[in-house]
Residue, then its C-alpha position, 0 to 999 in steps of 0.5 A: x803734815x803740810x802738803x803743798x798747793x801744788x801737790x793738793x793740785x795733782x792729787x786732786x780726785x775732784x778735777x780731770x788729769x792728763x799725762x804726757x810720759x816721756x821714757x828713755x832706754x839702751x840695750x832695752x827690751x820695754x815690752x816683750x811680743x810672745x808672737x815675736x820671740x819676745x823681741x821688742x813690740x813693733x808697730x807697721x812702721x818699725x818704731x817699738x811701743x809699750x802697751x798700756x796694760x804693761x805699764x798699769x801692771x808695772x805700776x801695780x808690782x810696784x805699788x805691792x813692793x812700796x806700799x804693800x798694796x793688796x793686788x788682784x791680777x796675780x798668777x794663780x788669782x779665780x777672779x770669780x772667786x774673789x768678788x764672791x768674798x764682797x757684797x759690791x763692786x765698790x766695795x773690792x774696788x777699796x780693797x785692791x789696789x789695781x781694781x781702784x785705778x787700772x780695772x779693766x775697761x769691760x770687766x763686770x761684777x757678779x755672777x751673770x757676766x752679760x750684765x755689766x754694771x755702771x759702776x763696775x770696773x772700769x778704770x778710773x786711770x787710763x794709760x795708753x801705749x808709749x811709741x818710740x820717737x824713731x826706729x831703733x836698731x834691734x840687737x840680737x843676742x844668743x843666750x843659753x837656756x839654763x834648761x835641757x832639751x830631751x837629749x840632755x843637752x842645753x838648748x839655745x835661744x835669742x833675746x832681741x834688744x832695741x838699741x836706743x829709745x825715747x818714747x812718749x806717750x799718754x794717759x788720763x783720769x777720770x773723774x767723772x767716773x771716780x765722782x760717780x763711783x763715790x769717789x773711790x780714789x783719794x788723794x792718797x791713792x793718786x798720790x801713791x799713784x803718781x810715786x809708783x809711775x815714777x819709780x816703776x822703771x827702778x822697782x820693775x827692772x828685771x821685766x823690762x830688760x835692758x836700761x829704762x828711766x822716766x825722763x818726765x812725767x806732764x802733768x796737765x790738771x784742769x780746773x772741773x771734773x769734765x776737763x777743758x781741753x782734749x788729750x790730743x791737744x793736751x799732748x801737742x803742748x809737750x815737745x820732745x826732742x830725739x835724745x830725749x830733753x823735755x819741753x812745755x808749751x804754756x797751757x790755757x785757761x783753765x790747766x795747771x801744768x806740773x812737771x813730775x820731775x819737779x815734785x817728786x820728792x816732796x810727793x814722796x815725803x807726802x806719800x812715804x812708801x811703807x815699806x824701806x827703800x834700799x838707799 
Protein backbone atom coordinates (compact mmCIF):
# COMPACT_ATOMS: atom_id res chain seq x y z
CA UNK A 1 0.00 0.00 0.00
CA UNK A 2 1.21 3.40 -0.88
CA UNK A 3 0.74 5.77 1.96
CA UNK A 4 0.96 9.66 1.32
CA UNK A 5 3.72 12.00 2.15
CA UNK A 6 1.20 13.62 4.33
CA UNK A 7 0.16 10.64 6.27
CA UNK A 8 4.22 9.36 6.55
CA UNK A 9 4.23 13.16 8.16
CA UNK A 10 1.81 12.54 10.81
CA UNK A 11 2.73 9.05 11.51
CA UNK A 12 6.10 9.92 11.88
CA UNK A 13 7.64 8.41 15.42
CA UNK A 14 10.70 10.18 14.83
CA UNK A 15 9.69 13.96 14.99
CA UNK A 16 7.51 15.64 17.87
CA UNK A 17 3.53 16.32 17.28
CA UNK A 18 1.29 18.69 19.01
CA UNK A 19 -2.56 18.94 18.71
CA UNK A 20 -4.87 21.59 19.13
CA UNK A 21 -8.84 19.56 19.21
CA UNK A 22 -11.45 21.48 19.00
CA UNK A 23 -15.10 19.22 19.98
CA UNK A 24 -18.75 20.50 19.71
CA UNK A 25 -21.76 19.33 21.80
CA UNK A 26 -25.76 19.58 22.86
CA UNK A 27 -27.77 18.32 25.44
CA UNK A 28 -24.22 16.78 26.41
CA UNK A 29 -22.59 15.41 29.45
CA UNK A 30 -18.68 15.39 28.31
CA UNK A 31 -16.92 14.30 31.44
CA UNK A 32 -19.04 13.48 34.43
CA UNK A 33 -17.89 14.82 38.38
CA UNK A 34 -18.94 11.85 41.02
CA UNK A 35 -18.31 15.00 43.60
CA UNK A 36 -21.08 16.81 41.78
CA UNK A 37 -23.71 14.14 40.93
CA UNK A 38 -21.96 13.46 37.79
CA UNK A 39 -23.10 16.94 36.57
CA UNK A 40 -20.61 18.19 33.88
CA UNK A 41 -17.10 19.15 35.20
CA UNK A 42 -16.40 22.90 36.15
CA UNK A 43 -13.79 25.08 36.44
CA UNK A 44 -13.91 28.28 39.32
CA UNK A 45 -15.19 30.17 36.29
CA UNK A 46 -18.19 27.91 35.44
CA UNK A 47 -16.73 26.97 31.85
CA UNK A 48 -16.87 22.66 31.66
CA UNK A 49 -13.82 21.03 30.66
CA UNK A 50 -13.01 17.47 29.92
CA UNK A 51 -10.14 15.95 31.72
CA UNK A 52 -7.30 14.37 29.96
CA UNK A 53 -7.31 11.07 31.37
CA UNK A 54 -11.03 10.72 30.32
CA UNK A 55 -10.24 11.29 26.64
CA UNK A 56 -6.96 8.91 26.58
CA UNK A 57 -9.63 6.15 28.14
CA UNK A 58 -11.88 6.80 25.35
CA UNK A 59 -9.43 6.58 22.83
CA UNK A 60 -8.27 3.22 24.39
CA UNK A 61 -12.19 1.74 24.48
CA UNK A 62 -12.11 2.71 21.25
CA UNK A 63 -8.93 1.26 19.86
CA UNK A 64 -10.47 -2.42 21.79
CA UNK A 65 -13.59 -1.76 19.63
CA UNK A 66 -11.69 -0.99 16.20
CA UNK A 67 -8.79 -2.73 16.09
CA UNK A 68 -9.19 -5.41 18.71
CA UNK A 69 -6.29 -3.97 20.75
CA UNK A 70 -5.41 -5.80 24.07
CA UNK A 71 -5.98 -2.95 26.95
CA UNK A 72 -4.52 -2.60 30.53
CA UNK A 73 -6.87 -0.50 32.36
CA UNK A 74 -9.66 -2.62 32.73
CA UNK A 75 -12.22 -3.10 35.70
CA UNK A 76 -11.03 -5.96 37.53
CA UNK A 77 -7.29 -5.73 36.10
CA UNK A 78 -4.10 -6.69 39.23
CA UNK A 79 -1.98 -4.52 37.70
CA UNK A 80 0.86 -6.08 39.57
CA UNK A 81 -0.25 -9.07 38.10
CA UNK A 82 0.27 -8.59 34.81
CA UNK A 83 3.60 -7.01 34.84
CA UNK A 84 4.94 -10.29 36.59
CA UNK A 85 3.80 -12.05 33.28
CA UNK A 86 6.71 -9.89 31.43
CA UNK A 87 10.56 -9.62 31.90
CA UNK A 88 10.66 -5.66 31.31
CA UNK A 89 8.72 -2.82 30.88
CA UNK A 90 9.02 -2.72 27.11
CA UNK A 91 8.42 -5.64 26.73
CA UNK A 92 4.27 -5.22 28.22
CA UNK A 93 4.58 -1.57 27.05
CA UNK A 94 4.47 -3.72 22.94
CA UNK A 95 1.71 -5.87 24.13
CA UNK A 96 -0.88 -3.49 25.57
CA UNK A 97 -1.97 -0.83 23.70
CA UNK A 98 -2.56 1.80 26.32
CA UNK A 99 0.70 1.14 27.95
CA UNK A 100 2.35 1.98 24.45
CA UNK A 101 1.08 5.62 24.09
CA UNK A 102 -1.32 6.91 27.18
CA UNK A 103 0.93 5.12 30.40
CA UNK A 104 0.57 6.71 33.43
CA UNK A 105 2.95 9.50 34.02
CA UNK A 106 4.47 8.03 37.57
CA UNK A 107 3.79 4.41 37.21
CA UNK A 108 6.79 2.15 37.90
CA UNK A 109 7.46 -1.36 37.04
CA UNK A 110 8.38 -4.19 39.38
CA UNK A 111 8.07 -5.08 42.64
CA UNK A 112 9.69 -1.96 44.63
CA UNK A 113 7.32 0.85 43.52
CA UNK A 114 9.83 3.68 45.04
CA UNK A 115 12.27 2.98 42.33
CA UNK A 116 10.83 4.10 39.12
CA UNK A 117 12.43 3.24 36.15
CA UNK A 118 13.75 5.83 33.04
CA UNK A 119 12.15 3.60 30.92
CA UNK A 120 9.11 3.09 32.50
CA UNK A 121 5.56 3.94 31.79
CA UNK A 122 5.29 7.23 31.19
CA UNK A 123 3.30 8.00 28.15
CA UNK A 124 4.48 8.77 25.28
CA UNK A 125 1.39 10.78 24.09
CA UNK A 126 -0.05 13.16 26.31
CA UNK A 127 -3.45 14.56 26.32
CA UNK A 128 -4.57 17.70 28.38
CA UNK A 129 -7.86 18.97 29.53
CA UNK A 130 -10.38 20.47 26.83
CA UNK A 131 -12.15 23.65 28.37
CA UNK A 132 -15.38 25.25 26.90
CA UNK A 133 -14.97 28.45 25.15
CA UNK A 134 -18.21 30.03 27.36
CA UNK A 135 -20.36 28.91 29.81
CA UNK A 136 -23.04 27.12 29.03
CA UNK A 137 -26.35 26.58 30.80
CA UNK A 138 -26.76 23.40 32.64
CA UNK A 139 -30.21 21.58 32.16
CA UNK A 140 -31.24 19.15 34.80
CA UNK A 141 -33.29 16.43 34.05
CA UNK A 142 -35.18 13.93 36.99
CA UNK A 143 -34.87 10.34 35.85
CA UNK A 144 -36.06 7.35 37.23
CA UNK A 145 -33.64 4.64 38.53
CA UNK A 146 -34.30 1.30 37.07
CA UNK A 147 -33.71 0.13 41.04
CA UNK A 148 -35.44 -0.04 44.38
CA UNK A 149 -34.78 1.53 47.57
CA UNK A 150 -35.30 -0.66 50.83
CA UNK A 151 -39.11 -0.03 50.94
CA UNK A 152 -39.62 -1.45 47.41
CA UNK A 153 -40.30 1.52 45.94
CA UNK A 154 -38.06 3.09 42.69
CA UNK A 155 -35.89 5.80 43.56
CA UNK A 156 -35.45 9.16 41.88
CA UNK A 157 -32.46 10.99 40.46
CA UNK A 158 -31.04 14.07 38.35
CA UNK A 159 -28.76 14.06 35.34
CA UNK A 160 -27.27 17.33 34.62
CA UNK A 161 -26.73 18.24 31.03
CA UNK A 162 -24.73 21.43 29.33
CA UNK A 163 -26.79 22.88 26.98
CA UNK A 164 -24.25 23.80 24.16
CA UNK A 165 -20.35 23.45 24.16
CA UNK A 166 -17.33 24.08 21.98
CA UNK A 167 -14.35 23.03 23.57
CA UNK A 168 -10.47 23.03 22.90
CA UNK A 169 -7.83 21.68 24.00
CA UNK A 170 -4.21 20.24 23.86
CA UNK A 171 -2.11 17.59 23.49
CA UNK A 172 1.53 16.39 22.26
CA UNK A 173 4.04 13.41 21.36
CA UNK A 174 6.74 12.72 22.72
CA UNK A 175 9.43 11.48 20.96
CA UNK A 176 12.32 11.85 22.62
CA UNK A 177 10.75 9.49 24.84
CA UNK A 178 9.45 7.08 22.38
CA UNK A 179 13.68 7.51 20.79
CA UNK A 180 14.81 6.31 24.14
CA UNK A 181 12.33 3.56 24.90
CA UNK A 182 13.61 2.01 21.43
CA UNK A 183 10.99 3.49 19.64
CA UNK A 184 8.18 1.47 20.84
CA UNK A 185 5.33 3.36 19.10
CA UNK A 186 5.53 3.12 15.11
CA UNK A 187 3.68 4.40 12.68
CA UNK A 188 1.28 1.93 12.72
CA UNK A 189 0.49 2.60 16.20
CA UNK A 190 0.25 6.55 15.71
CA UNK A 191 -1.66 6.04 12.76
CA UNK A 192 -4.24 3.92 14.71
CA UNK A 193 -3.87 6.48 17.25
CA UNK A 194 -5.01 9.25 15.32
CA UNK A 195 -8.13 7.05 13.60
CA UNK A 196 -9.38 6.15 17.22
CA UNK A 197 -9.25 10.32 18.12
CA UNK A 198 -11.15 11.05 15.64
CA UNK A 199 -13.88 8.37 16.16
CA UNK A 200 -13.93 8.26 19.76
CA UNK A 201 -17.09 10.69 20.30
CA UNK A 202 -18.88 8.10 17.56
CA UNK A 203 -17.60 4.56 19.19
CA UNK A 204 -17.65 6.06 22.85
CA UNK A 205 -21.06 7.49 23.09
CA UNK A 206 -22.97 6.25 25.60
CA UNK A 207 -20.34 7.36 28.24
CA UNK A 208 -20.29 10.87 27.36
CA UNK A 209 -24.24 11.48 27.13
CA UNK A 210 -25.66 13.79 25.08
CA UNK A 211 -24.41 14.93 21.13
CA UNK A 212 -20.20 15.19 21.13
CA UNK A 213 -18.27 15.48 17.69
CA UNK A 214 -14.72 16.06 16.77
CA UNK A 215 -15.04 19.44 14.76
CA UNK A 216 -10.95 19.13 13.82
CA UNK A 217 -8.32 17.81 15.23
CA UNK A 218 -4.54 20.36 14.30
CA UNK A 219 -1.89 18.68 13.78
CA UNK A 220 1.08 20.67 14.03
CA UNK A 221 4.73 18.18 13.22
CA UNK A 222 7.82 19.48 13.39
CA UNK A 223 10.79 18.83 11.73
CA UNK A 224 13.27 16.72 14.79
CA UNK A 225 12.51 14.97 17.92
CA UNK A 226 12.81 18.01 20.52
CA UNK A 227 10.54 20.41 18.53
CA UNK A 228 10.68 24.03 17.53
CA UNK A 229 8.36 25.76 19.22
CA UNK A 230 6.32 25.36 22.42
CA UNK A 231 2.80 23.94 22.92
CA UNK A 232 1.61 27.13 24.01
CA UNK A 233 2.57 28.81 21.01
CA UNK A 234 1.72 26.00 19.09
CA UNK A 235 -2.04 26.44 20.19
CA UNK A 236 -2.12 30.60 19.55
CA UNK A 237 -2.03 29.72 15.65
CA UNK A 238 -5.51 27.88 15.96
CA UNK A 239 -8.60 30.40 16.35
CA UNK A 240 -11.74 28.92 17.25
CA UNK A 241 -14.88 30.78 16.76
CA UNK A 242 -18.04 30.53 19.29
CA UNK A 243 -20.13 28.28 17.19
CA UNK A 244 -17.33 26.25 16.53
CA UNK A 245 -15.56 27.01 12.92
CA UNK A 246 -12.02 26.34 12.84
CA UNK A 247 -9.23 28.36 11.39
CA UNK A 248 -5.13 28.34 11.13
CA UNK A 249 -2.71 30.65 11.21
CA UNK A 250 0.24 29.94 9.01
CA UNK A 251 3.29 27.98 10.88
CA UNK A 252 6.97 28.67 11.20
CA UNK A 253 9.91 27.18 10.14
CA UNK A 254 10.44 23.98 10.79
CA UNK A 255 6.17 22.72 11.61
CA UNK A 256 4.20 21.22 9.01
CA UNK A 257 0.36 21.73 9.60
CA UNK A 258 -2.35 19.18 9.04
CA UNK A 259 -5.83 19.40 9.75
CA UNK A 260 -7.31 15.87 10.63
CA UNK A 261 -10.32 16.54 8.88
CA UNK A 262 -8.69 16.43 5.72
CA UNK A 263 -7.12 13.32 6.03
CA UNK A 264 -9.05 10.86 7.68
CA UNK A 265 -10.16 9.04 5.21
CA UNK A 266 -7.09 8.09 3.50
CA UNK A 267 -5.51 7.49 7.28
CA UNK A 268 -8.32 5.18 7.73
CA UNK A 269 -7.53 3.31 4.26
CA UNK A 270 -4.02 3.13 5.80
CA UNK A 271 -4.87 1.97 8.83
CA UNK A 272 -8.11 0.04 8.30
CA UNK A 273 -9.97 -1.01 11.50
CA UNK A 274 -9.92 -4.99 11.87
CA UNK A 275 -12.88 -5.16 13.02
CA UNK A 276 -16.18 -4.12 10.41
CA UNK A 277 -17.65 -0.92 11.04
CA UNK A 278 -21.56 -0.85 10.68
CA UNK A 279 -22.26 1.24 7.71
Amino acid sequence: MTITNTIATITNPAVRHDFVIVMRGELCNPNGDPNAGNAPRQLPDNRVYTTGTSLSSRINQTAELLYGAKVLYKHGTNLDEVQKQYDTPTALMTDFWDRRGNGGLFASYGKDKKNAIEVGFRGIYRLYPMVSLEVPNLVEQAITSPTTNSKGKRTMGNATYADRVVARGTGTYNACLNIKRGNTVDAEYMGQWLVCLWQHPIMTASLQRGEWEIVDVVIATHNNAYGNLQLSKVDGLVTVEGNGVVSVADAPEGITITRLSDVIDDLTVAYPPTIAQAS
